[in-house]
C-alpha positions as CSV (number, residue, x, y, z in Angstrom):
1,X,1.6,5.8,31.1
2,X,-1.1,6.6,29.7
3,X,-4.6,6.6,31.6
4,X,-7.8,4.2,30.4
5,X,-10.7,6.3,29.1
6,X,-12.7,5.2,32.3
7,X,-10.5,7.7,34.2
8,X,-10.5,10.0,31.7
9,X,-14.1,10.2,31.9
10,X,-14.1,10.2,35.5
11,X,-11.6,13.5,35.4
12,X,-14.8,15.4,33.3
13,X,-17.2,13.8,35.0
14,X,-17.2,15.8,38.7
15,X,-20.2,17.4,39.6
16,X,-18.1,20.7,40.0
17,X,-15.9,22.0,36.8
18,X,-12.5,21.8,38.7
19,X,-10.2,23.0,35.9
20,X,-6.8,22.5,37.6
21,X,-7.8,19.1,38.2
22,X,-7.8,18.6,34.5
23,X,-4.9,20.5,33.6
24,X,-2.6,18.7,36.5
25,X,-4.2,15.1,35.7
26,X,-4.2,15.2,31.7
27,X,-0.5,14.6,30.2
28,X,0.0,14.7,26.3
29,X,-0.4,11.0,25.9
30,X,-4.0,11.4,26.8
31,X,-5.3,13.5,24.4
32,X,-5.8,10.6,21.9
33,X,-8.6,9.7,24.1
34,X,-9.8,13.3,24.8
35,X,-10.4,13.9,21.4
36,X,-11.9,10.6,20.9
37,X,-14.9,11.2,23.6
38,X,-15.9,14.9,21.5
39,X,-17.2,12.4,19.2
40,X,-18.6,10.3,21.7
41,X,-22.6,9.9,21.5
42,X,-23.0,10.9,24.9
43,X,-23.9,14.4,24.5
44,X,-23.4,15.7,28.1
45,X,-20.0,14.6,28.2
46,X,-18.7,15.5,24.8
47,X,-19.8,19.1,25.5
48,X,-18.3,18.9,29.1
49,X,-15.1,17.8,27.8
50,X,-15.0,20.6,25.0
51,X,-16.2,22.9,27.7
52,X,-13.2,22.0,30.0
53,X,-10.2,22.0,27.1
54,X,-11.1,25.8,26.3
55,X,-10.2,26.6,30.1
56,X,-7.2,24.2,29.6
57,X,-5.2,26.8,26.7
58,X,-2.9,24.3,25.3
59,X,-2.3,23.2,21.8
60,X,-3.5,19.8,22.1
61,X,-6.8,21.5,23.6
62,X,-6.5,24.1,20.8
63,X,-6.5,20.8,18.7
64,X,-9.8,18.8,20.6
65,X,-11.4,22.7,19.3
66,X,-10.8,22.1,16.3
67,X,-12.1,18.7,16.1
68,X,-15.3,20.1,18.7
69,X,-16.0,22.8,15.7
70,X,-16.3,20.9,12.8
71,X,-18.4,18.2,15.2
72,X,-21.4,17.0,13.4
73,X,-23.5,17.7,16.0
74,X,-24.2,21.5,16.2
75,X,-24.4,21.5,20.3
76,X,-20.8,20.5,20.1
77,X,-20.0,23.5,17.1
78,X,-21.5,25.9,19.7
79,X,-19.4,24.8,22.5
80,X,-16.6,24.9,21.1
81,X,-17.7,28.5,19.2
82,X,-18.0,29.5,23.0
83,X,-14.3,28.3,24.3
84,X,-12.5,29.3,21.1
85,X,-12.3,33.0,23.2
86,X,-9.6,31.9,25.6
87,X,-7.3,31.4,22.6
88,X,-7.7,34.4,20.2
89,X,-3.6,34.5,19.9
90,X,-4.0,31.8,17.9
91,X,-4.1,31.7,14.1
92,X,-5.8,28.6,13.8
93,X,-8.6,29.7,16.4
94,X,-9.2,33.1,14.3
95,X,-9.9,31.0,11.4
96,X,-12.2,28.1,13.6
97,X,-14.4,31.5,14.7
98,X,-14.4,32.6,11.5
99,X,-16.0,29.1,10.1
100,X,-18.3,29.0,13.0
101,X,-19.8,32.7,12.2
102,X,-21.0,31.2,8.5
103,X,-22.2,27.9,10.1
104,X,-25.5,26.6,9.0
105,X,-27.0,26.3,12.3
106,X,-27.9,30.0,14.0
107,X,-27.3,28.8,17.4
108,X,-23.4,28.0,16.7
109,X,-23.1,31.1,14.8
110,X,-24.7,33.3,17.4
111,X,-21.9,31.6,20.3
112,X,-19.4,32.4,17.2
113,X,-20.6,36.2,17.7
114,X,-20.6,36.3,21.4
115,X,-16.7,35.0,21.2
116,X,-15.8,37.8,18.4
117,X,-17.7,40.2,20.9
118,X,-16.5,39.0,24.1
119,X,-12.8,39.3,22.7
120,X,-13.3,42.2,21.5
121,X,-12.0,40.6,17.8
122,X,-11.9,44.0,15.7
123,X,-10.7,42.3,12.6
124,X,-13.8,40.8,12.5
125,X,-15.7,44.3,12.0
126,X,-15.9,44.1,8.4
127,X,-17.6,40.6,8.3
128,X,-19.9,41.2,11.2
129,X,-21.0,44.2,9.2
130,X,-21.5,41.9,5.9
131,X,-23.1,39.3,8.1
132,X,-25.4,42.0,10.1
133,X,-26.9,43.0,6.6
134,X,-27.1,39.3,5.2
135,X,-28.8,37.5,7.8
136,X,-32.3,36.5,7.7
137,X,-33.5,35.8,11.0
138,X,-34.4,39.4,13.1
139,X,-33.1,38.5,16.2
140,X,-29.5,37.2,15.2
141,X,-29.7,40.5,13.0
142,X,-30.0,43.0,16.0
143,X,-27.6,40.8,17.7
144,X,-24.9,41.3,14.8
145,X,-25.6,44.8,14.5
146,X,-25.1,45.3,18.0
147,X,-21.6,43.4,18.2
148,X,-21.0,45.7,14.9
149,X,-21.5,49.2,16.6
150,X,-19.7,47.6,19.6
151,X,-16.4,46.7,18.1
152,X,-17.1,50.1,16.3
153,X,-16.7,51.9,19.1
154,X,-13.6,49.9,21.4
155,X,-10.5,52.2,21.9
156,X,-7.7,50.7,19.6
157,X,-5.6,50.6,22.8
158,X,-8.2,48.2,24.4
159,X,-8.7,45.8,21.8
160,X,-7.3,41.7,20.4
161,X,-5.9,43.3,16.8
162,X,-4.5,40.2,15.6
């Protein structure tokens, strides 16, 4: 049976992130109503939820991503820009970084970078190098170019080729 979305809120709501807790207490019906609160207009708990489902590496969290990175509200984008690195196997999250690195707001973009960085996402050399001569503000420019000579230099043997 499916739980109300008072104890679904209550799962994210712990002082302490307790990620097995979510994974052994969520069940496939529940989802409707994790997805719903990443809309929800309380800010701290939309990006706590988003926050847990990228520890959670499912395809119904892989789904609640999706709907976190095209999130109205750019704090959400960034989150989810963030968690999208514990599922670079997937197709679909390749293509949810690769919207989040041309999003309008710098700070999602610049989580975007730190996930194609962080997971060492060499297929993404060629765009960071477009993007690292393209961009306007200085400091997400060094940043870029940095990732750039970065995945640049990572052994082949050592690296997320997708």
């Amino acid at each position: 049976m499916p739980k109300t979305t008072e104890e679904i809120i209550k799962i994210f709501n712990r002082v302490k992130p307790d990620y097995s807790n979510v994974i052994d207490n969520l069940d496939d019906e529940d989802y409707p109503i994790v997805q719903s609160l990443i809309d929800d207009d309380n800010l701290y708990l939309a990006s706590k939820v988003v926050s847990y489902i990228g520890h959670l590496k499912s395809q119904n969290a892989l789904s609640g991503l999706a709907i976190a990175a095209r999130n109205k509200k750019s704090s959400i984008r960034a989150v989810a820009a963030y968690a999208l690195r514990n599922f670079i196997s997937s197709p679909e999250a390749i293509n949810l970084i690769n919207e989040l690195l041309e999003d309008p707001n710098l700070g999602v973009r610049k989580f975007a970078l730190r996930t194609v960085s962080s997971a060492k996402l060499v297929n993404f050399k060629e765009k960071i190098k477009l993007i690292s001569q393209t961009e306007s503000n200085e400091r997400m420019k060094r940043l870029t170019s940095k990732v750039k000579d970065d995945l640049d230099k990572l052994d082949n043997s050592n690296v997320a080729i997708l």
